[in-house]
N, CA, C and O atoms as a GROMACS GRO file, in nm:
protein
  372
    1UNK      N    1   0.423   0.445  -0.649
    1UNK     CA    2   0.330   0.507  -0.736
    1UNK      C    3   0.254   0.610  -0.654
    1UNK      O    4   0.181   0.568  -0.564
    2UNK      N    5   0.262   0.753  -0.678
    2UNK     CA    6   0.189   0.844  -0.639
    2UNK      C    7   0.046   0.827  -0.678
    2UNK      O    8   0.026   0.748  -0.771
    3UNK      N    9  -0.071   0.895  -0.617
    3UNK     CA   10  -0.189   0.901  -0.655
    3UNK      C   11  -0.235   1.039  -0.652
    3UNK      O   12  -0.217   1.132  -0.573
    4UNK      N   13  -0.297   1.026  -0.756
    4UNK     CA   14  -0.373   1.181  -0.779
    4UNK      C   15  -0.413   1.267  -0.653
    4UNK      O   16  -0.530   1.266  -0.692
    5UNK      N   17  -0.420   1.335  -0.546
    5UNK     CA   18  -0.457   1.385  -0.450
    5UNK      C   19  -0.636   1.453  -0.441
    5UNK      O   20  -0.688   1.557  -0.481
    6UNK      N   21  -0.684   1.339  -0.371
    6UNK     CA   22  -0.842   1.362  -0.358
    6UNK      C   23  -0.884   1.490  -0.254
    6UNK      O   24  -0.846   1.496  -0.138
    7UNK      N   25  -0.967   1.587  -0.319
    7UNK     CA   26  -1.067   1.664  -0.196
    7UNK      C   27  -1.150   1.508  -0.112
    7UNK      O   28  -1.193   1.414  -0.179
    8UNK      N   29  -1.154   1.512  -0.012
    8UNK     CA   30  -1.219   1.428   0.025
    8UNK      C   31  -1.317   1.504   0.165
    8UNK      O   32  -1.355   1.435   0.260
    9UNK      N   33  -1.344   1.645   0.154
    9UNK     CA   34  -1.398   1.728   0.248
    9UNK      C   35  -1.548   1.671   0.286
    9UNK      O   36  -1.602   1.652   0.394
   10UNK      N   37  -1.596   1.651   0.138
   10UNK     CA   38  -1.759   1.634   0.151
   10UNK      C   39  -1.736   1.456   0.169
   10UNK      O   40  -1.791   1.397   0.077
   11UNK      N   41  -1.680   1.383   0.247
   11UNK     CA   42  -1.670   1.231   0.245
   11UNK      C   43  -1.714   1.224   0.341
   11UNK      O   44  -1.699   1.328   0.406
   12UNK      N   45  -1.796   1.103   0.421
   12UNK     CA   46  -1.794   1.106   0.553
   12UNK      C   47  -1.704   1.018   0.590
   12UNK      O   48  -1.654   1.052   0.697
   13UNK      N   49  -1.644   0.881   0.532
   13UNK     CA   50  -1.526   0.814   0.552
   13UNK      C   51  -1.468   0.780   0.455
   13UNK      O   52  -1.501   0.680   0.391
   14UNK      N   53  -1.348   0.874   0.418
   14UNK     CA   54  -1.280   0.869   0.288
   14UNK      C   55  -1.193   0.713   0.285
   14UNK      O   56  -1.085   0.696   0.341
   15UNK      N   57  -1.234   0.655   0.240
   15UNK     CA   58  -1.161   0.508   0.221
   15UNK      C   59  -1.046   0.500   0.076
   15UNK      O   60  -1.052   0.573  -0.022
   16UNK      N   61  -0.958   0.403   0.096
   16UNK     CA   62  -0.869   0.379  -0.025
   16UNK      C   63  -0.899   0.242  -0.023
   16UNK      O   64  -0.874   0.178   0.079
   17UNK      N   65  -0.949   0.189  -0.118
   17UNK     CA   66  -0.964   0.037  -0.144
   17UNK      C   67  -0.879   0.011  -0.304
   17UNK      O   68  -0.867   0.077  -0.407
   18UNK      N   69  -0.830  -0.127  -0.254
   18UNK     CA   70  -0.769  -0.208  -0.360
   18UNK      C   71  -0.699  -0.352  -0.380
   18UNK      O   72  -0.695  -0.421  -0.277
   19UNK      N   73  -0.652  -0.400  -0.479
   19UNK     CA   74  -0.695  -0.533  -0.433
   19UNK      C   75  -0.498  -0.571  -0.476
   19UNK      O   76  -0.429  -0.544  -0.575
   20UNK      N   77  -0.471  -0.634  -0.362
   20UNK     CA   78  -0.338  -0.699  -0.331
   20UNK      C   79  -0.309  -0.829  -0.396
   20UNK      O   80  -0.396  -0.909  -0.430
   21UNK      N   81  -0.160  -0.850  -0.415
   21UNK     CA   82  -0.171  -0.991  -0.497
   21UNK      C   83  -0.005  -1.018  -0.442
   21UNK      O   84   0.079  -0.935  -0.477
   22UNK      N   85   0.032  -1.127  -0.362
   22UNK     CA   86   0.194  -1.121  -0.386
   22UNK      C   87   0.161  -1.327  -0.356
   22UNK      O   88   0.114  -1.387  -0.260
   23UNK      N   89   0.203  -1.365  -0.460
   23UNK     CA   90   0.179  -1.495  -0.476
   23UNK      C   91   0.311  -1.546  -0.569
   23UNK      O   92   0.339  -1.512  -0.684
   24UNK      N   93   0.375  -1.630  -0.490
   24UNK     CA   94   0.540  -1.688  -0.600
   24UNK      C   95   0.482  -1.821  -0.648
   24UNK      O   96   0.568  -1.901  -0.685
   25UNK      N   97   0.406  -1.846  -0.653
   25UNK     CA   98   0.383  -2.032  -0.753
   25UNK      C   99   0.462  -2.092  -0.688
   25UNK      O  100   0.471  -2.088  -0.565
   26UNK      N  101   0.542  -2.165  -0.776
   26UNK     CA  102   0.631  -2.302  -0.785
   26UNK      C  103   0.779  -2.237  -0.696
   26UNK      O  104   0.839  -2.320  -0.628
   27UNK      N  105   0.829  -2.106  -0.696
   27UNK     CA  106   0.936  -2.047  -0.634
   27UNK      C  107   0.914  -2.052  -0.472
   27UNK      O  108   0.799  -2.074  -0.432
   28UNK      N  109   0.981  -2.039  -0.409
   28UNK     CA  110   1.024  -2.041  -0.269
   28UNK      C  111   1.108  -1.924  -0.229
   28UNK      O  112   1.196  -1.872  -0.297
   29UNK      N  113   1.072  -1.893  -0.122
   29UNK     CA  114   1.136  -1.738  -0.045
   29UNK      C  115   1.090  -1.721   0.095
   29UNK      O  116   0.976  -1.719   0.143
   30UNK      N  117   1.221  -1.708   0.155
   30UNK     CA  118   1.159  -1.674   0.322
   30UNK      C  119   1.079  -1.562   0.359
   30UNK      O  120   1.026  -1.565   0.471
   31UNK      N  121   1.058  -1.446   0.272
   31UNK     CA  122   0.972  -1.293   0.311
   31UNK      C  123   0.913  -1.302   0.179
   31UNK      O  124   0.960  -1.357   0.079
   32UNK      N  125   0.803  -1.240   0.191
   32UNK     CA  126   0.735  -1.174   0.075
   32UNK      C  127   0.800  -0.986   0.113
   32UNK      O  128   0.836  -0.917   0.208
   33UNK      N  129   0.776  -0.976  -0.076
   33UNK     CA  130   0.847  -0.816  -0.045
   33UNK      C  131   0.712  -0.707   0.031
   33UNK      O  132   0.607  -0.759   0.070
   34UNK      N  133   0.725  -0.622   0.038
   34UNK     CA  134   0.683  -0.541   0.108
   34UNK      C  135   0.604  -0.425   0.050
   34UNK      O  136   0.669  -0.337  -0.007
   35UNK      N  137   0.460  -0.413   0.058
   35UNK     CA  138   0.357  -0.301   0.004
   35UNK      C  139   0.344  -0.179   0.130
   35UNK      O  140   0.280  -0.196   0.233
   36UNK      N  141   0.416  -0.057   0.096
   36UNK     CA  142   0.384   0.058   0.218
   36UNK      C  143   0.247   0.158   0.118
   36UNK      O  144   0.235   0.177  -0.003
   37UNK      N  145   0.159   0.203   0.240
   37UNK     CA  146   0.045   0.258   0.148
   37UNK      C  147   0.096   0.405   0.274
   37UNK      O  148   0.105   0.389   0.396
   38UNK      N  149   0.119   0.518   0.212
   38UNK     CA  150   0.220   0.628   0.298
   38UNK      C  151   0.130   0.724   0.204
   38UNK      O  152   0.108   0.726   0.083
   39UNK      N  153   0.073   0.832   0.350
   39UNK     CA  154  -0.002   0.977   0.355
   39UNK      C  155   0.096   1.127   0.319
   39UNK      O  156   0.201   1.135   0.381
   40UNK      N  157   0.068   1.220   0.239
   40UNK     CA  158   0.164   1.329   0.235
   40UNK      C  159   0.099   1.401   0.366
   40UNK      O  160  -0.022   1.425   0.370
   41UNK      N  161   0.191   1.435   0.480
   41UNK     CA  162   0.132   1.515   0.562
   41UNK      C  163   0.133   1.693   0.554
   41UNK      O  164   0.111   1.784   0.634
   42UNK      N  165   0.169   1.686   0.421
   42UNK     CA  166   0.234   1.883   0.408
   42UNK      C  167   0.333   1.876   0.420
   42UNK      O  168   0.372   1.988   0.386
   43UNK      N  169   0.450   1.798   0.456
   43UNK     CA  170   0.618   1.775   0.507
   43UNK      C  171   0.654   1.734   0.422
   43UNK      O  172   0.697   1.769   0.312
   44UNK      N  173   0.627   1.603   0.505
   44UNK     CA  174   0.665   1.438   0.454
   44UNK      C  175   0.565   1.357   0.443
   44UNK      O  176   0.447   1.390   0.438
   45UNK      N  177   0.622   1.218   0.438
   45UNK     CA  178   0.545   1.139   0.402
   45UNK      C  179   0.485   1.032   0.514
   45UNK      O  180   0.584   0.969   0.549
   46UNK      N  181   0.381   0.986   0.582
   46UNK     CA  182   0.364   0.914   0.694
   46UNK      C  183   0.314   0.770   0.663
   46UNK      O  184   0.271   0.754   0.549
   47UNK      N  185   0.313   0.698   0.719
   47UNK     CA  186   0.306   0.535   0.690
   47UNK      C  187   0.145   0.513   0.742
   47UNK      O  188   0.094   0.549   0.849
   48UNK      N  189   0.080   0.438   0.622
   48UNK     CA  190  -0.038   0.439   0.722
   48UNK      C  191  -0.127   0.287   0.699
   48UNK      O  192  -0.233   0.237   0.737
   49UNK      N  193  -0.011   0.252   0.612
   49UNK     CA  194  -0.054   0.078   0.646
   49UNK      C  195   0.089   0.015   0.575
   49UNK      O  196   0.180   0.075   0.517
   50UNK      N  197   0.067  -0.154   0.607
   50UNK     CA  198   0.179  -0.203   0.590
   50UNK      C  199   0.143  -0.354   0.541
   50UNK      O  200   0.077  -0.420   0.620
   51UNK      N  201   0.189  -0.423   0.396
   51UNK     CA  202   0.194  -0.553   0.386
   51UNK      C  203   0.297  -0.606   0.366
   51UNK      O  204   0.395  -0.549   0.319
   52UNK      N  205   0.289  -0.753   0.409
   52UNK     CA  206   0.378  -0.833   0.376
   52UNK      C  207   0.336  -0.983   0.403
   52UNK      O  208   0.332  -1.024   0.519
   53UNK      N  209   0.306  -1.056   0.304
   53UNK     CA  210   0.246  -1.131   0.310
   53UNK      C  211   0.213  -1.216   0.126
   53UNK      O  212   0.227  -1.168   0.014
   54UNK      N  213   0.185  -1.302   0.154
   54UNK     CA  214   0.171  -1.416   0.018
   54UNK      C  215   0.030  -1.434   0.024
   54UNK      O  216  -0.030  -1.469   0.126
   55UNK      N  217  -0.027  -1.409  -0.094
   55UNK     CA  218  -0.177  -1.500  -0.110
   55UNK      C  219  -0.159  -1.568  -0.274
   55UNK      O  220  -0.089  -1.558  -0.374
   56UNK      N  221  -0.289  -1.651  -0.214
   56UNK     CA  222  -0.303  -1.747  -0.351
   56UNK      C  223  -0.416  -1.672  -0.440
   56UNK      O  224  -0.462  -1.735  -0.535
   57UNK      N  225  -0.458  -1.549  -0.415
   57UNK     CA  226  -0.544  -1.478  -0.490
   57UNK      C  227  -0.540  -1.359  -0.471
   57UNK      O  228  -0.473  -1.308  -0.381
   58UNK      N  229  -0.624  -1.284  -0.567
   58UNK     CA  230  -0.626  -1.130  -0.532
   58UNK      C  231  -0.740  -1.088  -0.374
   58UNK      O  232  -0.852  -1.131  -0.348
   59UNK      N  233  -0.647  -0.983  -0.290
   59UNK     CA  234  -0.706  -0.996  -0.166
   59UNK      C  235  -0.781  -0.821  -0.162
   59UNK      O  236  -0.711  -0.727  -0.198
   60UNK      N  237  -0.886  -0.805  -0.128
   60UNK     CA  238  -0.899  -0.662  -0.147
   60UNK      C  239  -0.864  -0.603   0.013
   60UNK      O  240  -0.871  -0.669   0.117
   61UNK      N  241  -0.833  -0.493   0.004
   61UNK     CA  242  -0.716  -0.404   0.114
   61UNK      C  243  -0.872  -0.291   0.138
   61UNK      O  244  -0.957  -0.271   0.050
   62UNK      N  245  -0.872  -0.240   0.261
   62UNK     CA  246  -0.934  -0.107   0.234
   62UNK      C  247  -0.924  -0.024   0.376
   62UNK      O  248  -0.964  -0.081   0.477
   63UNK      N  249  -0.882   0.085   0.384
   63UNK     CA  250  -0.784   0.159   0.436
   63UNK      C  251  -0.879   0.300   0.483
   63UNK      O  252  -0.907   0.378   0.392
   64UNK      N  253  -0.913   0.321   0.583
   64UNK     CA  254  -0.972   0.473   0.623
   64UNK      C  255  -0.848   0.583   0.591
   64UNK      O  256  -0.728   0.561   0.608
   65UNK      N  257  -0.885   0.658   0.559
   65UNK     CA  258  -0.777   0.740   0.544
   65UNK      C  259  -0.792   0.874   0.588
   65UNK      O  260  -0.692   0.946   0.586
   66UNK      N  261  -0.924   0.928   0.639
   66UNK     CA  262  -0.998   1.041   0.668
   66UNK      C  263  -0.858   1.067   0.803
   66UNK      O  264  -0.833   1.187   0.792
   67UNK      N  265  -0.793   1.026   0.883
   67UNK     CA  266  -0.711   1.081   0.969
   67UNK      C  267  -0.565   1.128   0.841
   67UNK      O  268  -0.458   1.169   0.887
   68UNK      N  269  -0.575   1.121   0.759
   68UNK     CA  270  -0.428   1.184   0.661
   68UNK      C  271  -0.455   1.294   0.556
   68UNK      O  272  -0.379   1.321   0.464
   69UNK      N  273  -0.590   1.364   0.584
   69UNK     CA  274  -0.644   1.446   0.501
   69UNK      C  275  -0.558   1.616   0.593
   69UNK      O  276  -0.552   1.650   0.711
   70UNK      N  277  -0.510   1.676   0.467
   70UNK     CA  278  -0.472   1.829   0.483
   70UNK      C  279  -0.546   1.908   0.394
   70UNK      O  280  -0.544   1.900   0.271
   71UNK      N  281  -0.622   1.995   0.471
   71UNK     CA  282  -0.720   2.099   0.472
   71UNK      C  283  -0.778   2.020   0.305
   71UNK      O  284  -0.768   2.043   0.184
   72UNK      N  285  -0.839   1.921   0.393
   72UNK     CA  286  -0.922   1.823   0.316
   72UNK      C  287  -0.891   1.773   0.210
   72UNK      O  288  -0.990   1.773   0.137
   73UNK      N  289  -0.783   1.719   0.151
   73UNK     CA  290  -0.721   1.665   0.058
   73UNK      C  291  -0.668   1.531   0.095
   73UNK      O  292  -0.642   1.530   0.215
   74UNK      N  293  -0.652   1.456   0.057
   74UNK     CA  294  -0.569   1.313   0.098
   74UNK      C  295  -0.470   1.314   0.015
   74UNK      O  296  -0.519   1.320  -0.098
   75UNK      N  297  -0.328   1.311   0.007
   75UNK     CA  298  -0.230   1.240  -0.080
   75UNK      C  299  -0.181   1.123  -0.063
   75UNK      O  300  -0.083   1.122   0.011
   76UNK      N  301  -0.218   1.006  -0.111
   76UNK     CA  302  -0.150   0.856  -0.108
   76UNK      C  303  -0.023   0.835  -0.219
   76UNK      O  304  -0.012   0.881  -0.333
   77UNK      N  305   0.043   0.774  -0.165
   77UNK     CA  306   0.158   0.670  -0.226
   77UNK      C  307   0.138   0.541  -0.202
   77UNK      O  308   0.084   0.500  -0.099
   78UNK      N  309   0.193   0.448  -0.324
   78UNK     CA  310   0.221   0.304  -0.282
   78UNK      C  311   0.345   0.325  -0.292
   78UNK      O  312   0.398   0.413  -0.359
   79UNK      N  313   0.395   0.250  -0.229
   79UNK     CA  314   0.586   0.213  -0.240
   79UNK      C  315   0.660   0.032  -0.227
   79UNK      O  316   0.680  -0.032  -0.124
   80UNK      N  317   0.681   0.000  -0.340
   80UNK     CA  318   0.732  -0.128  -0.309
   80UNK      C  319   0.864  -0.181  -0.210
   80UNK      O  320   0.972  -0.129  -0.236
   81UNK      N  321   0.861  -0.258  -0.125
   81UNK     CA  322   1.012  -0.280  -0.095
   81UNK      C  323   1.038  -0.426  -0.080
   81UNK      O  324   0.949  -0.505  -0.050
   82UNK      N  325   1.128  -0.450  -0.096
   82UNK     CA  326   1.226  -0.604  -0.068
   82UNK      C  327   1.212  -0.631   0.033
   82UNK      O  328   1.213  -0.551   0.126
   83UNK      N  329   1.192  -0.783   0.043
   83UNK     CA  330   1.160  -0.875   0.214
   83UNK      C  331   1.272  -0.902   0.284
   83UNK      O  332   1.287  -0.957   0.393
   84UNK      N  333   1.390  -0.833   0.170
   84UNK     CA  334   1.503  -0.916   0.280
   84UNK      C  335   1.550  -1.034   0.257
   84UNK      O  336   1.642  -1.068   0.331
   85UNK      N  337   1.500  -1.143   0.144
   85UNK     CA  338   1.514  -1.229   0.099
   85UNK      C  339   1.583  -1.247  -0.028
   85UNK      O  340   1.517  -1.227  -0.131
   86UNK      N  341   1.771  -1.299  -0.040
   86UNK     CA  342   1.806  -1.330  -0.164
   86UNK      C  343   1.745  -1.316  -0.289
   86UNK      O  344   1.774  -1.247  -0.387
   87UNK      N  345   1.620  -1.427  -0.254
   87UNK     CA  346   1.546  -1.436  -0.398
   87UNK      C  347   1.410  -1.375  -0.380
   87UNK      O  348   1.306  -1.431  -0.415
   88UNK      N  349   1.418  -1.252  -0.323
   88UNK     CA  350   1.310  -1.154  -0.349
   88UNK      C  351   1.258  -1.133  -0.471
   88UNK      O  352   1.136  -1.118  -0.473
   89UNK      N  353   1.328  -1.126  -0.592
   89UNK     CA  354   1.304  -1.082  -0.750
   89UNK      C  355   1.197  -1.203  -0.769
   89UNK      O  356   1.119  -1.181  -0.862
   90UNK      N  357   1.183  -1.287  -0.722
   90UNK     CA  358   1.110  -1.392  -0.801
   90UNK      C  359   0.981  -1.384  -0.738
   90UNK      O  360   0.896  -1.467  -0.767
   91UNK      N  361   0.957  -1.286  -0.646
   91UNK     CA  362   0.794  -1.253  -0.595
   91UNK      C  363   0.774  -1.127  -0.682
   91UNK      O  364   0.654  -1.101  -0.685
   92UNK      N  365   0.850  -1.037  -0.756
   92UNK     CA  366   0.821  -0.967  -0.879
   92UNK      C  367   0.801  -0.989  -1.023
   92UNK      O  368   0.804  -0.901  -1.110
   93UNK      N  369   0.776  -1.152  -1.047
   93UNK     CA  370   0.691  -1.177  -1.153
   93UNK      C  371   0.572  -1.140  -1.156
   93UNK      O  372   0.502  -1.166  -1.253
   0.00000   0.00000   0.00000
């Protein structure tokens, strides 16, 4: 999921906050799948945090981002990926 691209010039620490959830119940799986939170640098795209991980609740995330700003703009992506685990699909309920 792309995100709208913020001026973030007048910020003094442009933060991305939000709140994480990868929880399987009653299912079983060796990896949880994978949350990339990735900067547009004017190119491409750069990695600038990384989850993977199970909680039993919603966890809030919050991310400086003031080092991924171009001529003061931030562009974020989320990107989902697979743990690597057969029964990955069943941490996408």
């Amino acid at each position: 999921m792309q995100l709208d691209p913020v001026d973030v010039s007048a910020v003094a620490v442009p933060t991305l906050s939000f709140q994480y959830w990868s929880d399987l119940g009653s299912y079983t799986t060796a990896a949880a799948n994978i949350m990339h939170v990735e900067a547009y640098n004017g190119t491409s795209w750069d990695s600038v945090a990384t989850y993977q991980e199970f909680n039993t609740g919603w966890v809030i995330k919050m991310i400086d981002v003031s080092a991924h700003a171009v001529s003061g703009v931030v562009s974020l992506r989320l990107r989902g990926d697979i743990g690597g685990d057969t029964y990955d699909y069943l941490n996408l309920l």
